[in-house]
N, C-alpha and C positions, 0 to 999 in steps of 0.2 A: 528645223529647216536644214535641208543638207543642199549641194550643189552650189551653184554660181549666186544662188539668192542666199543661202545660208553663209556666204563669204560677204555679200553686201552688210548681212545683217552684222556681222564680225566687224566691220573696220567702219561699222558706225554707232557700237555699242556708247554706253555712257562718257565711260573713261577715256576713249578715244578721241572722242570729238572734244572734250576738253584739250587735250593733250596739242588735237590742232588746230584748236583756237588759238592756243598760245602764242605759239613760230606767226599763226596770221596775222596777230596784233602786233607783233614788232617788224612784221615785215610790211605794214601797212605805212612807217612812214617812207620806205626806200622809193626808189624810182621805178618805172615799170619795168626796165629790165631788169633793174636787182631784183623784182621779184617773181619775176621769170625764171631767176637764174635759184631764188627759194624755192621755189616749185618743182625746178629740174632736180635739186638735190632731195628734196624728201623725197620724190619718185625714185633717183638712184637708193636713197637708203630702205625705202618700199620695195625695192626687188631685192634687194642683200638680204634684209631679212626676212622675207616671204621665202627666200632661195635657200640661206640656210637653216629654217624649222622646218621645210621640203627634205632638206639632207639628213634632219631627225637630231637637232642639237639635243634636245630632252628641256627641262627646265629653264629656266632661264628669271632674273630679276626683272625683267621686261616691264612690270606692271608700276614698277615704282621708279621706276627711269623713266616711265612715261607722264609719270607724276613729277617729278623733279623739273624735267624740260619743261613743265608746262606752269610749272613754279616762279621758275627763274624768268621764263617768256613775260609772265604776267607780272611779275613785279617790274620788270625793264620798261612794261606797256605804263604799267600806273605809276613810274616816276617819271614816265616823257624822257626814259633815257635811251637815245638811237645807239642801237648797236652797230660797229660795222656792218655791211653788207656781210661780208667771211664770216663773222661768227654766228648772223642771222640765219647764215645757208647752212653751218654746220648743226647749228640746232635743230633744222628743220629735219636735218639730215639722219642725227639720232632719233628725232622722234619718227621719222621712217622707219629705221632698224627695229626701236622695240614695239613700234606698233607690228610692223612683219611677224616678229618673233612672240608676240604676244598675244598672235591669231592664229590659234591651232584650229585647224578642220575637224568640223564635229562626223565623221562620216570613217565609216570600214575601208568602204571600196578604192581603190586606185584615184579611179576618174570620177567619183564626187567628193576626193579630198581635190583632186586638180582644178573640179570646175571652182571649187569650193575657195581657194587661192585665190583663184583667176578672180572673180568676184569681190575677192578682199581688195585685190591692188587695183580693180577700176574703179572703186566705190572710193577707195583709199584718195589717190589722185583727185579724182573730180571733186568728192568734199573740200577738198585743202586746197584745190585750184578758186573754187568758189568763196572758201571762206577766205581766200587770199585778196580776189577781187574785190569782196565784200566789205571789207574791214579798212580799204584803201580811203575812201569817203572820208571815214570817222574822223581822220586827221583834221579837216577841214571843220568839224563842225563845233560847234562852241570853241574854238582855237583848241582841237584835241580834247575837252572834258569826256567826252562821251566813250575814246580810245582810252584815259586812263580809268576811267570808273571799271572799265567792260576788263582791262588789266589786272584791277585790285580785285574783283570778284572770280576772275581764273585763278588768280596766285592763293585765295581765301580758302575757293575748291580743293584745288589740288594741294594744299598745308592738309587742311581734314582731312583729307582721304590718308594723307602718307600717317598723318596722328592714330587713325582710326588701325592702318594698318600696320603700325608698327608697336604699337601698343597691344593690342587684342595677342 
């Protein structure tokens, strides 16, 4: 897929959507505007890094950054430990960055790598804005069990993956 839907499908691949699951489960016990102010910061770090692999950085460790944040997210989720608001946002923040940079355009042309972008960063946003609202509840229910389970299983994913990929 190339253009605007072949960028949806990019910033909603497997490893991504772990990655912002992670930032959503610890941003699920802040307040609503703290995670407003999650949400504003993964979108700034969604255009930084969409912005600089548009400038053509070349490679980048993106894919295991995106694994680490979503490591750390989910272990912070499965011990019920609240993080500040600041270092919730900065998290979210990086995993904006290497989700951006870790979403190259499968296309030749100009203007279906741009539609192709454009794509990543609305698919990008709205996923994380959702899984942001989504994951608010879980706090509430069995006094948090269901936030920390949902925790230990992202921290679980993203350990294998980086094992698998660091190993191979």
């Amino acid at each position: 897929m190339n253009g605007f839907a072949g960028g949806i499908a990019l910033a909603l691949a497997p490893a991504h959507v772990v990655a912002l699951i992670g930032p959503a489960l610890v941003a699920a016990r802040l307040g609503s505007r703290q995670r407003a102010t999650v949400v504003a910061a993964f979108t700034a770090g969604l255009a930084a890094g969409l912005g600089v692999l548009a400038a053509g950085l070349g490679e980048t460790p993106a894919a295991d950054v995106l694994m680490v944040a979503a490591a750390l997210c989910g272990l912070a989720a499965a011990a019920a430990f609240p993080l500040p608001p600041a270092v919730t946002a900065a998290l979210a923040f990086v995993v904006g960055v290497a989700g951006g940079l870790d979403s190259p355009p499968d296309a030749i042309a100009l203007r279906e790598a741009v539609l192709s972008l454009i794509g990543t960063a609305c698919s990008g946003i709205a996923a994380f804005a959702v899984l942001v609202a989504a994951t608010a509840p879980l706090v509430r229910i069995w006094q948090g069990v269901v936030l920390r389970v949902a925790g230990s299983w992202i921290a679980a994913i993203a350990i294998l993956v980086l094992a698998l990929r660091w190993t191979a």
